[in-house]
N, C-alpha and C positions, 0 to 999 in steps of 0.2 A: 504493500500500500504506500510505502514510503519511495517507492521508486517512482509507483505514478504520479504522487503529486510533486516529486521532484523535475519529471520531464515536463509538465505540463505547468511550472512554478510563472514564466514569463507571462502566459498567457492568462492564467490568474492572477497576476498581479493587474493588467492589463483594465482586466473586465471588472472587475472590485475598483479600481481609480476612474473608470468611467463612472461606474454607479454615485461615488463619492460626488463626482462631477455634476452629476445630474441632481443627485438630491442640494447640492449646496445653489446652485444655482435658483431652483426651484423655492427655496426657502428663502431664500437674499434677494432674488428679484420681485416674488411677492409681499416684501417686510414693507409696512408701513410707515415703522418707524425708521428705515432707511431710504424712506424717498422713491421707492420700486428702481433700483437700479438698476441697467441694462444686462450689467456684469461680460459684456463680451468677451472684454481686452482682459479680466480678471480669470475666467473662464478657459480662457484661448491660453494665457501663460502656464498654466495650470495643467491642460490637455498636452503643452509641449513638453512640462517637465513628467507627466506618468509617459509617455513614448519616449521621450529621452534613456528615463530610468529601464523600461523595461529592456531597453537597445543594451544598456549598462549590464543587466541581469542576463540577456543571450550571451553576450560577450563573453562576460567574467564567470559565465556559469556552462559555458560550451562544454570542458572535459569532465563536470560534474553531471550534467545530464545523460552521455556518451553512456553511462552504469546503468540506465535506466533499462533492463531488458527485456522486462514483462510491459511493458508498456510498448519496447518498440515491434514486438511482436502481435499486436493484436491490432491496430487502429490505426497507429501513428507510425515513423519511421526517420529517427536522429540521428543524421550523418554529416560529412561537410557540405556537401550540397545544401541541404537542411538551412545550416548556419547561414550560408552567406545570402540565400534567397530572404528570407528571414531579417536577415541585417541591412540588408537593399530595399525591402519592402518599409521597414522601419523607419530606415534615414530619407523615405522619399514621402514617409507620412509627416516625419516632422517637417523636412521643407514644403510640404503644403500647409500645414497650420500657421510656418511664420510667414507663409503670405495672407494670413488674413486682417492680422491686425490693422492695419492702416486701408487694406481694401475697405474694410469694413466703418473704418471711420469716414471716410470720404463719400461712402455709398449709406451712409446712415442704416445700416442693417446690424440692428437689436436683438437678432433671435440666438439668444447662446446657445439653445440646443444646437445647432448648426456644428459648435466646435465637439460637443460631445459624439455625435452622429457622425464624425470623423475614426476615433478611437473604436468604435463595434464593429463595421466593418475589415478594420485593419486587426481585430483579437481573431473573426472570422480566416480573412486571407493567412494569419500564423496559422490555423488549425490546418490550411487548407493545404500548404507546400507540404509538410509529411505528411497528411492522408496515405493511406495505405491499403483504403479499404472503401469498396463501393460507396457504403451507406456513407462512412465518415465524408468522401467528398464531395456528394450530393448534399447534405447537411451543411458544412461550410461555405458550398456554391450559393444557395438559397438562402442564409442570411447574412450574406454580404448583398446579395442581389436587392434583399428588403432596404436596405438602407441605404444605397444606391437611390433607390424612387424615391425617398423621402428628398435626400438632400439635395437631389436634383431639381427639386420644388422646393425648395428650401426658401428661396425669395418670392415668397405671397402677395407681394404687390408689383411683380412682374409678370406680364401675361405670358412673354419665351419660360422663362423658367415654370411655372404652369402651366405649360404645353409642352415644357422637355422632360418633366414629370412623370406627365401624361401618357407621354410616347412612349417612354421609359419601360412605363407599369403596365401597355398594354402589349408592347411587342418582346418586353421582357419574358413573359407567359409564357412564349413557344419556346423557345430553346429549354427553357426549365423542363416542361413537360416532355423533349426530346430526349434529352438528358436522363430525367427518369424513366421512360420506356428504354431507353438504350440499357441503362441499368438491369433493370428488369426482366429484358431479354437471355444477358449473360447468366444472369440467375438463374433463369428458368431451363437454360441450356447446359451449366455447368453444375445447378445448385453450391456455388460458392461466391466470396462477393470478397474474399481478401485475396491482395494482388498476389503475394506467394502461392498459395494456391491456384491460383489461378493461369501461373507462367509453369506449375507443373503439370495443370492438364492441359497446357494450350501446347507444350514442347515436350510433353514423356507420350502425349498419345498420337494416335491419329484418325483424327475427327474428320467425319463424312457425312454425307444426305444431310438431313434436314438439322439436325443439333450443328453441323457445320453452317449452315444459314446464318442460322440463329446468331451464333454468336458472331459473327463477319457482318450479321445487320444490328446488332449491339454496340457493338464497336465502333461501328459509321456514325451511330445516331449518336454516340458519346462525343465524338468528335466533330460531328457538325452540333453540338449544343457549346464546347467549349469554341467554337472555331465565331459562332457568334458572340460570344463575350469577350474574346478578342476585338470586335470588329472585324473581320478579313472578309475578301471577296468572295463568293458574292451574298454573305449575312451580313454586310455593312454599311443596310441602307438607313437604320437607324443614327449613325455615329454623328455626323454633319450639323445635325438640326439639335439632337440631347447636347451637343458641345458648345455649339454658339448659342443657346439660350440658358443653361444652368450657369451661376458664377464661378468667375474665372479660380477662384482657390477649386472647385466640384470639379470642374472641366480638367485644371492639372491631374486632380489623385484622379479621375476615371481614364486619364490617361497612360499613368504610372502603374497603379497598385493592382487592375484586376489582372495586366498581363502579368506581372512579375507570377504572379499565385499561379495562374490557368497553366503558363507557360512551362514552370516550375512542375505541378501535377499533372500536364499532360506528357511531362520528359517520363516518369514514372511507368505512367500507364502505356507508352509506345515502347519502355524497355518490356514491362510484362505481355503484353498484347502485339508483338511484330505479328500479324496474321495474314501473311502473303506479302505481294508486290501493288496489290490494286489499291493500299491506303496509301501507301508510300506515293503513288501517282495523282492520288487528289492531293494531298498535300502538297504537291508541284505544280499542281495546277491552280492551288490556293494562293501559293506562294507568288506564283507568276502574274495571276489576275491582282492580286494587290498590288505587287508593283506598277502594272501597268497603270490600272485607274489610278490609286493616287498620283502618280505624274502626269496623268491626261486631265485628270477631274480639279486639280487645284489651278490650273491655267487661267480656268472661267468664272474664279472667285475673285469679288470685290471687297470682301471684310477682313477684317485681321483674322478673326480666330478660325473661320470653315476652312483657308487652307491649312491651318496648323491640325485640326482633324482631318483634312484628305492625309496631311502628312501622315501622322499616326496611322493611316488605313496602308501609307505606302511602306512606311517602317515595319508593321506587323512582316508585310510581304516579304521583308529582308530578313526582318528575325527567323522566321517559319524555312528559313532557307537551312539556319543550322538543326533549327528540328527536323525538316524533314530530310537529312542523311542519314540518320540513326547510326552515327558514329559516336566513341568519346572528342570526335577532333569537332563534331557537327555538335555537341552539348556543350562543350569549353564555346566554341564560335557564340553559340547561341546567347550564353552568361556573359561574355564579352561586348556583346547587342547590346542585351537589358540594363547593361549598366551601365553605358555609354550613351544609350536612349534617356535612359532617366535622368540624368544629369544634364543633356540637353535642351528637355521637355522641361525641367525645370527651371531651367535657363530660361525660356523662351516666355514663360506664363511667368517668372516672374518679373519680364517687361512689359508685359500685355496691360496688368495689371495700372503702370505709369505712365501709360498710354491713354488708356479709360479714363482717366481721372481728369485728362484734361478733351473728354468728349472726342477722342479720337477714335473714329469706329470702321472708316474705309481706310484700303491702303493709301489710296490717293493721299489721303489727309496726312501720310508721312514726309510728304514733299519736303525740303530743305531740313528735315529733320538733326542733320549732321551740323547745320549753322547755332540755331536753338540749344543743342545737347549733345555735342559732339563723342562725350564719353556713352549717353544713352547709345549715340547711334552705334559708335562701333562694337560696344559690347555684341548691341543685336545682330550686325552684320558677320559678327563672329560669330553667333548662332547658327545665324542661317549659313555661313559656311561648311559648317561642321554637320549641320543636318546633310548637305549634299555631298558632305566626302572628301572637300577636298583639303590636299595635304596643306601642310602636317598640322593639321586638327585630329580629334579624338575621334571625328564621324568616318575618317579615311582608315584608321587604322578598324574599325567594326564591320566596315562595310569590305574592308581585302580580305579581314579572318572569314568571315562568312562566305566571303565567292572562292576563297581556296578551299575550304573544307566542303562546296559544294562540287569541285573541282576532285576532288582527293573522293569523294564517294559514287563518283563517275555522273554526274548530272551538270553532262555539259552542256547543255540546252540552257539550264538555267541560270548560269552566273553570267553567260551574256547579254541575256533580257536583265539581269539586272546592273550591269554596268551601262547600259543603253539607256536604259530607265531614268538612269541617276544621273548621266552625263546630259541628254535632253531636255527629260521633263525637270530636272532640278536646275542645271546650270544656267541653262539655259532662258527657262520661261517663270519660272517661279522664285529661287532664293536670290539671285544675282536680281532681279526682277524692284528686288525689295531693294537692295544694296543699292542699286542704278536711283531707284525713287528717291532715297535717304539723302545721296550726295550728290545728286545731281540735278534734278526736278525741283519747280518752282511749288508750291503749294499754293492750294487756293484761295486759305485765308491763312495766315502766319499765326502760330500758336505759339503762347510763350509757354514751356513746360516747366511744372512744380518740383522742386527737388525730392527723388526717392528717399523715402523714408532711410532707419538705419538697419530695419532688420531685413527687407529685400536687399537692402547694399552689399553686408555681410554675406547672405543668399548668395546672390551673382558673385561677388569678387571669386567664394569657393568654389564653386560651379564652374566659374570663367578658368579658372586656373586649373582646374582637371582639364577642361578643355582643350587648354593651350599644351600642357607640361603632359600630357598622357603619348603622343608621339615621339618625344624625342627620347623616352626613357617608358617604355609599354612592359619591361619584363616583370615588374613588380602583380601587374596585373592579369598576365598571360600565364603567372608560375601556382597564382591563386587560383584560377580559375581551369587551369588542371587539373589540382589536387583535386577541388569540386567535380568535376566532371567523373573522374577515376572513382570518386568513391559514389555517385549515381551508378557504378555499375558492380559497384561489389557486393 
C-alpha cells in the first residue's frame, strides 16, 4: 500500500492543492467582509506555486518512485520516459499560468476558477502518460476532455469563447465514444484490457477470422479517437475556430498539454499493438495530410492566432512522422519535436498575448511593428523562424531528427513532402510573411505598444534562449532523450 501511494504521491499532491485552490477562492471571493475580491492574481500565484512544487516532487522523487512495483504492474507504468513527458507537461503548465496574470488584468477577467480549471486537467494528462491499461487511459482521456469545454468557455461575456465551448463539447463527443468502442472491441476480442497482456497475445499467438477483425478494428478506432485530440488530418476540423475564440492562456495549454499526454500514451500503445503494416500507412498518410494542409490552409488566414493553429495542425504532421517509424531513433525524434514544439508555442502565445492588448487582431495590423518595438518584433521573428526550421534555430534541428529517423525506417516518401512543406508553405508564404510585415510594411494606423509585463519577459527571455542556444550545443538534449526513448522499450 505504501508503494502505491508513493508512485502516485505527485499527482496527489497535485489534486488536494487544486481543491485547496478552489475552496479558498470560493470563500475569499464570496466574504463580505473583504469586499468580494476577485482573487485572480492571488489565485493564479498560488496555482503556479502547487505545479511548481509538484515539478519539484517528480524531480526529486524520480529514483524513489522507480520501487514502486505493485503499482507499476497493474495500471500505471514508471520509467524515464514517464519522467521527462511528465516534467514537459508540467513546465508547459506553469508557463501557461504565468501568462495569465497580466492577460487577465488588461482583459478584466475575474473568474479565478479559470486558474484552478488549469491544474485538473494537467493531474488528468500525469495519470495519462503511464496509463498502462485500457480503462486507466480512457478515464484520464475523458476528464481532461471535461475540463477542456469548460475552460474553453471560460470567458462568459465573449460570444467566440461561447461558441468555442460549444464546438468543443459537441464534436468532442465523437472521438470519446470512438475511443470507447475501440476499447471495447479489444476486450471483447482478447478479454484483456492491460497493455502487457495484451503485447502477449497480440505477438505469442496467431490470430485469424473474425477475433482478428476485431481487434485490427479496435485499434483503428483507438487511434482515430486519439488522432482527433491531437488535431491531425483529417479530424482537424474543429482546431481553427476552438483556438481563435477561447483565451489566449486556453488556446496555449490546448496547444501544448493534450499532445504531450496523447502522444506520450499513444508511443505505449503502438509499442504493444504493432498489428500489421496497414496502421503504420495511415499514420503516413496522417502525417503527410497534416503537413500538407497546415502549409496550404494558413496562407488564406488574416488573424494572428488561426495560423498559429493551422501551425499546430502542421507540427502535429511532423511530430507523427517520429511516431509513425516505430523505431527507438522515431521515439527519441518524436520527444525531441515535443519539446522543441512547446517551447516555441510558448514562445509565440506569449506575444500574442502583447499584441491583444493593444487591439491588435489582423496581421496587417503588424505593419512597422519593428519601428514601435523592435525587441517585440524580433523576438517574434525568431519564433517564426524556428517554427519553419531554419538554421541554427531549435525548429531546424527537430525538424532534420524527424526527417532522418523517417529516413532511417525507410519512409522515403515522407521526409520529402515534408521538407517541401516547410521550405514553401513556411518560408515562403506564411513565417517570412510575418517577418516581411514587421520590418518592412507600413501599417495602417501606427500603434504605440505597452511594455510587457515582467512575468511574460522572464517567459520569453527563457524560451528565446532554448531557442537560440539548443543548435549550437543539441547533445545535452539528444543524450536525454535517448535514455527516454530506450527505456519506452524495455
Amino acid at each position: 500500500m505504501f508503494n502505491l501511494f508513493l508512485a502516485v504521491s505527485p499527482e496527489i499532491f497535485l489534486i488536494n492543492a487544486t481543491f485547496i485552490l478552489l475552496i479558498h477562492g470560493v470563500v475569499f471571493s464570496t466574504s463580505k467582509k473583504d469586499d468580494y475580491p476577485p482573487l485572480v492574481s492571488n489565485v493564479g500565484w498560488l496555482g503556479l506555486l502547487s505545479v511548481l512544487i509538484t515539478l519539484l516532487l517528480l524531480a526529486a522523487g524520480a529514483p524513489l518512485l522507480t520501487i514502486a512495483h505493485l503499482f507499476w504492474n497493474n495500471f500505471f507504468r514508471r520509467d524515464n520516459f514517464t519522467y521527462f513527458c511528465q516534467i514537459l507537461l508540467l513546465l508547459s503548465t506553469a508557463g501557461t499560468i504565468s501568462m495569465c496574470f497580466d492577460s487577465f488584468e488588461k482583459e478584466r477577467f475575474d473568474a479565478f476558477e479559470f486558474i484552478v480549471l488549469i491544474p485538473l486537467p494537467t493531474r488528468s494528462m500525469l495519470l495519462m502518460i503511464p496509463a498502462h491499461d485500457l480503462i486507466a487511459m480512457y478515464l484520464a482521456i475523458e476528464l481532461q476532455s471535461l475540463c477542456f469545454y469548460v475552460i474553453a468557455a471560460s470567458k462568459r461575456k465573449s460570444e467566440f469563447s461561447t461558441e468555442a465551448g460549444s464546438k468543443y463539447l459537441i464534436l468532442g463527443a465523437f472521438p470519446s465514444g470512438i475511443l470507447l468502442f475501440g476499447c471495447s472491441m479489444i476486450y471483447g476480442s482478447t478479454g484483456a484490457t492491460h497493455f502487457d497482456q495484451l503485447a502477449k497475445i497480440l505477438t505469442g499467438y496467431e490470430i485469424t477470422g473474425a477475433r482478428s477483425s476485431g481487434i485490427f478494428m479496435g485499434i483503428l478506432f483507438i487511434a482515430v479517437g486519439s488522432l482527433f485530440k491531437i488535431t491531425a488530418v483529417p479530424f482537424h476540423m474543429w482546431a481553427p475556430d476552438i483556438y481563435e475564440g477561447s483565451p489566449t492562456p486556453v488556446t496555449a495549454f490546448l496547444s501544448i498539454a493534450p499532445k504531450i499526454s496523447i502522444f506520450a500514451n499513444m508511443s505505449r500503445v503502438s509499442i504493444v499493438a504493432s498489428y500489421g503494416g496497414t496502421l503504420q500507412q495511415i499514420f503516413f498518410f496522417c502525417s503527410i495530410a497534416s503537413m500538407i494542409l497546415g502549409a496550404l490552409a494558413a496562407m488564406a488566414q488574416t488573424k494572428v492566432k488561426r495560423p498559429l493553429a493551422h501551425s499546430s495542425i502542421g507540427h502535429v504532421g511532423y511530430i507523427r512522422t517520429g511516431f509513425s517509424c516505430g523505431t527507438i531513433e522515431g521515439i527519441q525524434s518524436l520527444l525531441i519535436g515535443i519539446f522543441i514544439y512547446a517551447s516555441m508555442t510558448i514562445d509565440a502565445f506569449a506575444i500574442v498575448p502583447a499584441l491583444r492588448q493593444t487591439r491588435v487582431k489582423y496581421i496587417a495590423d503588424l505593419g512597422a511593428l519593428a519601428k514601435t518595438n523592435p525587441i517585440l518584433a524580433m523576438t517574434f521573428s525568431i519564433t517564426m523562424f524556428s517554427y519553419a526550421g531554419i538554421p541554427p534555430l531549435a525548429g531546424f534541428c527537430s525538424k532534420f531528427y524527424l526527417f532522418f529517423a523517417a529516413l532511417g525506417c525507410g519512409a522515403y516518401f515522407l521526409a520529402p513532402v515534408g521538407v517541401v512543406t516547410s521550405v514553401i508553405g513556411r518560408w515562403a508564404f506564411y513565417y517570412i510573411r510575418l517577418a516581411k510585415r514587421m520590418f518592412f510594411d507600413r501599417p495602417r494606423t501606427w500603434i504605440l505598444y505597452e511594455p510587457m509585463d515582467r512575468d511574460k519577459s522572464l517567459l520569453l527571455a527563457m524560451t528565446s534562449s532554448f531557442i537560440t542556444s539548443s543548435f549550437p550545443y543539441p547533445s545535452p538534449l539528444f543524450d536525454l532523450t535517448h535514455q527516454m526513448a530506450l527505456s519506452s522499450y524495455l
